[in-house]
C-alpha positions in Angstrom: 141.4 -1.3 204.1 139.4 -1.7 207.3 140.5 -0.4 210.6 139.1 0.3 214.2 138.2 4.1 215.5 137.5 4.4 218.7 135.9 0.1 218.7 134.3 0.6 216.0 135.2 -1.0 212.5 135.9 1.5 209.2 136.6 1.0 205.7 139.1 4.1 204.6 141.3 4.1 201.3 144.8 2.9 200.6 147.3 5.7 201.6 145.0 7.7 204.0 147.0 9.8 206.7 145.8 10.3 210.3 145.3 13.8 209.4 143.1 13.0 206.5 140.9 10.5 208.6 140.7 13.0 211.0 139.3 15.7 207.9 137.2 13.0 206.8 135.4 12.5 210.1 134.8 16.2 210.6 137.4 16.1 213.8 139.2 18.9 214.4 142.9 18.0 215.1 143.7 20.8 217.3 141.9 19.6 220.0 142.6 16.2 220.2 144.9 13.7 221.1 145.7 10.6 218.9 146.5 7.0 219.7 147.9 4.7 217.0 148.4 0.9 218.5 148.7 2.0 221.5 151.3 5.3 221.0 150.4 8.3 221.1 151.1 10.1 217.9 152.0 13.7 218.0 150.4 16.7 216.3 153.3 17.6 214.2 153.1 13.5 212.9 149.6 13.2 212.1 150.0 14.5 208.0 153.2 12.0 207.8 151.6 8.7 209.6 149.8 6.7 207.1 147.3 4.1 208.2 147.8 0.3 207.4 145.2 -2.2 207.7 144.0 -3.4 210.7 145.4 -0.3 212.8 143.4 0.7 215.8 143.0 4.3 216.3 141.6 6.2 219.5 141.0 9.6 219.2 139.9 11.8 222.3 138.2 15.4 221.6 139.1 17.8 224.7 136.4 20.1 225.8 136.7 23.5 227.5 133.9 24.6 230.3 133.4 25.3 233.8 
């Protein structure tokens, strides 16, 4: 199933999770913040939200500094 990641187009199987896209793209879930069509998907949801085709997904990574 294709879908898009932050604009740009991905192939990812049947039945992947938000978490498990996440894992697959080496991001580390406790510092981000997910949007799924245009909601914002809590932490707590992201091993229960599974992906259909043509979803758009923005994921932003926070950074610490100073």
């Amino acid at each position: 199933m294709k879908i898009t990641l932050n604009g740009e187009s991905r192939e990812c199987p049947e039945g992947t999770t938000v978490e498990k896209l996440l894992d697959l793209c080496k991001i580390d879930k406790n510092r981000t913040a997910v949007e799924l069509n245009l909601q914002i998907v809590p932490r707590k949801e992201l091993s229960a939200r599974v992906l259909k085709d043509a979803d758009i997904l923005e994921v932003v990574t926070f950074v610490g500094g100073g």
